[in-house]
C-alpha positions as CSV (number, residue, x, y, z in Angstrom):
1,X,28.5,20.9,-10.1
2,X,32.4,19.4,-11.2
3,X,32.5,16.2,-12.8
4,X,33.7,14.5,-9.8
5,X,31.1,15.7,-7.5
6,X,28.8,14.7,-10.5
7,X,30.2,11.0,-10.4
8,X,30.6,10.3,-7.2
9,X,26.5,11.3,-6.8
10,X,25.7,8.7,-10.1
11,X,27.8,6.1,-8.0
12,X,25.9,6.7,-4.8
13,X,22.7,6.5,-6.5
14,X,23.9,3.2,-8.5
15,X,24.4,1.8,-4.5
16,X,21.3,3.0,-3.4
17,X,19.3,1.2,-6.2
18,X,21.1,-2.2,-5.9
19,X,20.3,-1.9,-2.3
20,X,16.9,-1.1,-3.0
21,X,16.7,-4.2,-5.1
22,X,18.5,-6.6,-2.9
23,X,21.4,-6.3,-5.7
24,X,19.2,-8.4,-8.0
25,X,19.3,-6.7,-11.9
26,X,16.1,-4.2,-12.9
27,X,13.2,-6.6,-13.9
28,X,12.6,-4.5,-16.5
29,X,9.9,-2.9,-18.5
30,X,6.7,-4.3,-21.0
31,X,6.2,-1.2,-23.3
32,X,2.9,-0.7,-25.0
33,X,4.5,-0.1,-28.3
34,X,3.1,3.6,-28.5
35,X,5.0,6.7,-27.3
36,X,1.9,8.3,-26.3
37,X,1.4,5.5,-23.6
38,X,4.9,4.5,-22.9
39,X,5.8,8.3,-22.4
40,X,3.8,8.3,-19.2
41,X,5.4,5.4,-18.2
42,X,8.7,5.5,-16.1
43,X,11.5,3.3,-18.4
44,X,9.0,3.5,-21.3
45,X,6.8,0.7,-20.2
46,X,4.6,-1.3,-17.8
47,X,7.2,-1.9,-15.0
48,X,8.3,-5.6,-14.0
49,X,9.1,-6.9,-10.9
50,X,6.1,-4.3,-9.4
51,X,2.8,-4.9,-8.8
52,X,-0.2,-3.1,-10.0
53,X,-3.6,-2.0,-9.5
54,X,-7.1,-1.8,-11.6
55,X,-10.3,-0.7,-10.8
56,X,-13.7,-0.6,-12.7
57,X,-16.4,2.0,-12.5
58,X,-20.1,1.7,-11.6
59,X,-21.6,-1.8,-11.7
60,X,-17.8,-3.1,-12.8
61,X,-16.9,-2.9,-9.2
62,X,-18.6,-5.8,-8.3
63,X,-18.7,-7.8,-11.7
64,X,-14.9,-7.0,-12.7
65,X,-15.5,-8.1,-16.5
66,X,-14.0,-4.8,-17.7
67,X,-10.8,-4.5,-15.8
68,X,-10.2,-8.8,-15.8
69,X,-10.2,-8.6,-19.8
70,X,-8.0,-5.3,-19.5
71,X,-5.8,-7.2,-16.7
72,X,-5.9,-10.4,-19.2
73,X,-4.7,-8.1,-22.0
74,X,-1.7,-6.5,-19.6
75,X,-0.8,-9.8,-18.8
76,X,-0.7,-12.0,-22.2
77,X,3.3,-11.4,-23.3
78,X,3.9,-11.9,-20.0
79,X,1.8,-15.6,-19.6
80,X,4.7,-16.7,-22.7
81,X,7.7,-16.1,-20.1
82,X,5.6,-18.5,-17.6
83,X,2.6,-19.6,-15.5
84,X,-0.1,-17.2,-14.5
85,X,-1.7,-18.2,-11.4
86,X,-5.0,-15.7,-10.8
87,X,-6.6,-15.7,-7.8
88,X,-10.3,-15.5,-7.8
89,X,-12.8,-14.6,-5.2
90,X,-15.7,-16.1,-6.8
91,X,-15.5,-19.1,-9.8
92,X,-16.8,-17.1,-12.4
93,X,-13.5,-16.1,-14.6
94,X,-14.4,-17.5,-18.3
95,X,-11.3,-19.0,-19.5
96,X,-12.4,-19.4,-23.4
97,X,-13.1,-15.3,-22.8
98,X,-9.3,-15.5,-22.5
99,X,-8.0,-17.3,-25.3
100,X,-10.2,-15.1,-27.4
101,X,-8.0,-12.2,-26.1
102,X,-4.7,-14.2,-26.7
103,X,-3.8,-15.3,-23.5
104,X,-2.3,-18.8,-23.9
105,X,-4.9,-21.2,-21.3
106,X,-2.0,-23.6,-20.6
107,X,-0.4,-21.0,-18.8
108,X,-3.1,-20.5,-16.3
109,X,-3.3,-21.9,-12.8
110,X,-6.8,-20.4,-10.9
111,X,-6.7,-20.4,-7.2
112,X,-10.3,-20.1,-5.4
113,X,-9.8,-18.5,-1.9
114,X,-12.7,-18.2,0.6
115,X,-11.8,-14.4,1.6
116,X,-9.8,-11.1,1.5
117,X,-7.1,-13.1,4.0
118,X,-6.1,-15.5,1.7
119,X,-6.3,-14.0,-1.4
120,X,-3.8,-11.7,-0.6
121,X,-1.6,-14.8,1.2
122,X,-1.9,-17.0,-2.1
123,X,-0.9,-13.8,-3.7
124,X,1.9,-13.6,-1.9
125,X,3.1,-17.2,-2.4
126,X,2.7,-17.8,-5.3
127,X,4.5,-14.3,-6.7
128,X,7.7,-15.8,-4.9
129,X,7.3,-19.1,-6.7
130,X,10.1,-20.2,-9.4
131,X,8.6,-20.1,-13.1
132,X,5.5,-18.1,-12.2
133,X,5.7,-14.8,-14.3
134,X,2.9,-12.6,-12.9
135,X,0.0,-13.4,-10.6
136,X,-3.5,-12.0,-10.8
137,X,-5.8,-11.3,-7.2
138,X,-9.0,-10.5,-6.8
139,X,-9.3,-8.5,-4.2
140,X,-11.4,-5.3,-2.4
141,X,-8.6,-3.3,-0.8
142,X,-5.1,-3.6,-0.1
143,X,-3.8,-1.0,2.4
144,X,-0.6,-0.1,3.0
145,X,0.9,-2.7,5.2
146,X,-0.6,-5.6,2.5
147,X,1.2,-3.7,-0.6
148,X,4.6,-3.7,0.6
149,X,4.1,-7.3,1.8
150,X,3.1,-8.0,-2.1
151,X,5.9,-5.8,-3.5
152,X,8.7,-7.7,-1.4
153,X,7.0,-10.6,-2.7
154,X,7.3,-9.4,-6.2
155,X,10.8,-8.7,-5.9
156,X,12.2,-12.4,-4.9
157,X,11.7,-13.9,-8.2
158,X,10.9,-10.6,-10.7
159,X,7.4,-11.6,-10.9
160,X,4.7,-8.9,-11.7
161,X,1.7,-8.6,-9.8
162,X,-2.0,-7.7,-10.4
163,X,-4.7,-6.5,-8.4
164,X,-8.2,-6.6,-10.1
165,X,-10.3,-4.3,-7.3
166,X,-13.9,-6.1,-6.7
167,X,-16.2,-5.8,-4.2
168,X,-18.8,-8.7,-2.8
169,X,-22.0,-8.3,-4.6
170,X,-24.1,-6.4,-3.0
171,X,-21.9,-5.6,-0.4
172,X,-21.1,-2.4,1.3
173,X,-17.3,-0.6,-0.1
174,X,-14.7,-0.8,2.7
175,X,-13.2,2.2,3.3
176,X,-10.0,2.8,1.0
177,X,-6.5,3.8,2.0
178,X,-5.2,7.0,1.9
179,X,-2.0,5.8,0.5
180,X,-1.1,2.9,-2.4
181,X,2.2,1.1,-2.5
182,X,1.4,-0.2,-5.9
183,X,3.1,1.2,-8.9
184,X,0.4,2.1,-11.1
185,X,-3.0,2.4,-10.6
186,X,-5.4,1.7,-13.9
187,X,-9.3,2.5,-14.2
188,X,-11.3,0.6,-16.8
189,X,-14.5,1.1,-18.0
190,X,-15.9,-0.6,-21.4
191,X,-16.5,1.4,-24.4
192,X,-18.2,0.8,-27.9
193,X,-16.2,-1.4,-30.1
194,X,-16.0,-0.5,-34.1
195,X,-17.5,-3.1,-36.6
196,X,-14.9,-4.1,-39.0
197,X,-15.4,-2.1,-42.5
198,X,-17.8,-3.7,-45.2
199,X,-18.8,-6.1,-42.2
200,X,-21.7,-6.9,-39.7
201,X,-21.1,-7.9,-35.7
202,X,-18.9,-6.9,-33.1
203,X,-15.2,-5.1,-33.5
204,X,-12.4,-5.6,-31.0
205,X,-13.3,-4.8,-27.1
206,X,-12.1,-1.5,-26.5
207,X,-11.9,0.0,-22.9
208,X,-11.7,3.9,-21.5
209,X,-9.2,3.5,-19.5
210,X,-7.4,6.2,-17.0
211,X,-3.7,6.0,-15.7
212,X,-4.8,7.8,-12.6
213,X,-1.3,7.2,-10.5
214,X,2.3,6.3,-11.6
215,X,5.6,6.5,-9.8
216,X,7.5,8.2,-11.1
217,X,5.6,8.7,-14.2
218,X,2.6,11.1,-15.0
219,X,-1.3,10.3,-15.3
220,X,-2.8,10.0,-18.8
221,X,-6.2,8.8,-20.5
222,X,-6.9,6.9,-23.5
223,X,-9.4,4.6,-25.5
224,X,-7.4,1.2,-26.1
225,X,-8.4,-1.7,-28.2
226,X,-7.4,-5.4,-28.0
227,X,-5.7,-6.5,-31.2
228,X,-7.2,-9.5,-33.1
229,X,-3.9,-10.2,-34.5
230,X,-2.8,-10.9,-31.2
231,X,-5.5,-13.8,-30.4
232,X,-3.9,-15.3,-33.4
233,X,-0.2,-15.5,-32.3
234,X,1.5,-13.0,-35.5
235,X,4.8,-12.3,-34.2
236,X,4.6,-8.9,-35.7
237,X,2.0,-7.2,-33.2
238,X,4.1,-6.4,-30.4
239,X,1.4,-6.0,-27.5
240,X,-1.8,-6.9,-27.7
241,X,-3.5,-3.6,-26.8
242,X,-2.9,-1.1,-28.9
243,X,-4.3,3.2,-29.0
244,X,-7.5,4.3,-30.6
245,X,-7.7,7.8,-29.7
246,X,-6.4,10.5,-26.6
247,X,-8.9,11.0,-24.4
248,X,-8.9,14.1,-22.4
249,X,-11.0,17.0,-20.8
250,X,-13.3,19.2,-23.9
251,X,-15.5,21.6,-23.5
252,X,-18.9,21.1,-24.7
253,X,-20.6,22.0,-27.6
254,X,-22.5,25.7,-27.0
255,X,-26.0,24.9,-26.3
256,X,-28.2,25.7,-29.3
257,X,-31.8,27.8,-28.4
258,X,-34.7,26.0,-28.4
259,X,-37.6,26.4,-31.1
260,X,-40.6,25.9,-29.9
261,X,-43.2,23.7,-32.3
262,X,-45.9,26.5,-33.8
C-alpha cells in the first residue's frame, strides 16, 4: 500500500471514530497497573466512557457479594473523579463493607428501584448526569436493545457504567441474550485469602475472576487481591486490585493406585 493510500485510510478512520463518538475526545482508559491484565485490555486498561458487565457463580447469582466487592474495587479511582450513584434491587449493600475496600462513602448516592424497568431507567439517567463518574445497577439481564440505550447514555457525559448480574432470590433465571453490547464481561467468584506472615486472621479478599468477553481485546483468567494499602489512601498503589497468580487450564495430577488396608 503507498503512503498516500496509507494516510488517506488513517484519516478516514480518524472521521469514523469522531463520528462514532459524537466528536467528543476518547474517555479514556483505567489500567490495572499489571501488563498481564492490561495486555488483554484494548488501550491497556478498563475502558471509560463504556459500560460493563459482572456476573457471579453458583449461589453469588442471587446474593452478588462477590462480584459487588469486585465491582466496588473496579470502581474506587473512579468514585475520586466524582459521585457513584448504585442502583440496588434490594437494600442490602453494606456501605462500611465499602470503605474497608477503599471506596470513599461520600461519593455514594444508592437508588432503590422496585424492578428490572427502573433500574435500568435510573441507570440511564443518572449515567448522563453532570459530575457523576460511573454508576452501578443491579440488574438480571440486559438484552440488546437495553445495552445500547446504556452505552448512548454512557457516552453524553464519559461516565462508566456497571452491571452487577443478580437474580431474585429464589427466582427462576430469565433467559439470557444471545448477544451483549457491553464492553467487557467479568465473572467473579471468591477464593481463599492469605493470612499475613507471622500473623493470625483473615488476608485481603481475593476473587477468581474470568475476562470471558472483550472488544476488541482477548479473554484472560486470574486470581486478584484487593490491596490494603489502598483502604488507606497511599498515593503510591495505583489501583486497588492488584495480581496474585495466572490462572489457566492444567492437567491433573496422574491418579495414584490404590492400596488396599491388609
Amino acid at each position: 500500500m503507498s503512503d498516500f493510500r496509507a494516510e488517506r485510510l488513517r484519516a478516514a478512520r480518524a472521521k469514523i471514530a469522531v463520528l462514532e463518538t459524537d466528536g467528543r475526545p476518547d474517555a479514556g482508559t483505567l489500567p490495572f497497573g499489571d501488563p498481564r491484565i492490561d495486555g488483554c485490555l484494548p488501550g491497556g486498561g478498563l475502558p471509560l466512557g463504556r459500560w460493563h458487565e459482572v456476573c457471579g457463580e453458583g449461589l453469588e447469582v442471587e446474593t452478588a457479594a462477590a462480584p459487588a466487592a469486585f465491582t466496588a474495587l473496579l470502581v474506587a479511582p473512579l468514585a475520586r473523579r466524582g459521585e457513584v450513584v448504585w442502583v440496588l434491587r434490594r437494600d442490602d449493600l453494606w456501605a462500611p463493607g465499602l470503605v474497608g475496600l477503599g471506596f470513599p462513602p461520600e461519593r455514594l448516592i444508592q437508588v432503590c428501584a422496585r424492578d428490572e424497568a427502573e433500574a435500568l431507567s435510573v441507570m440511564e439517567d443518572a449515567l448522563a448526569t453532570v459530575g457523576v463518574a460511573a454508576v452501578v445497577g443491579e440488574v438480571e439481564a440486559a438484552d440488546l436493545t437495553a445495552g445500547r440505550r446504556l452505552q448512548l447514555a454512557c457516552e453524553k457525559q464519559r461516565a462508566t457504567g456497571f452491571l452487577i448480574r443478580r437474580r431474585p432470590y429464589g427466582g427462576t433465571a430469565r433467559r439470557e441474550a444471545t448477544g451483549s453490547a457491553a464492553a467487557t464481561r467479568w465473572r467473579v467468584a471468591s477464593a481463599p485469602s492469605e493470612p499475613p506472615a507471622a500473623a493470625f486472621g483473615l488476608g485481603d479478599p481475593r476473587f477468581r475472576v474470568a475476562l470471558e468477553r472483550c472488544r476488541g481485546g482477548r479473554t484472560g483468567a486470574w486470581l486478584m487481591q484487593a490491596d490494603g494499602a489502598y483502604s488507606q489512601e497511599m498515593t503510591d498503589v495505583a489501583h486497588p486490585l492488584r495480581l496474585v497468580a495466572e490462572l489457566g487450564d492444567r492437567q491433573l495430577a496422574p491418579a495414584q493406585p490404590l492400596r488396599l488396608a491388609g
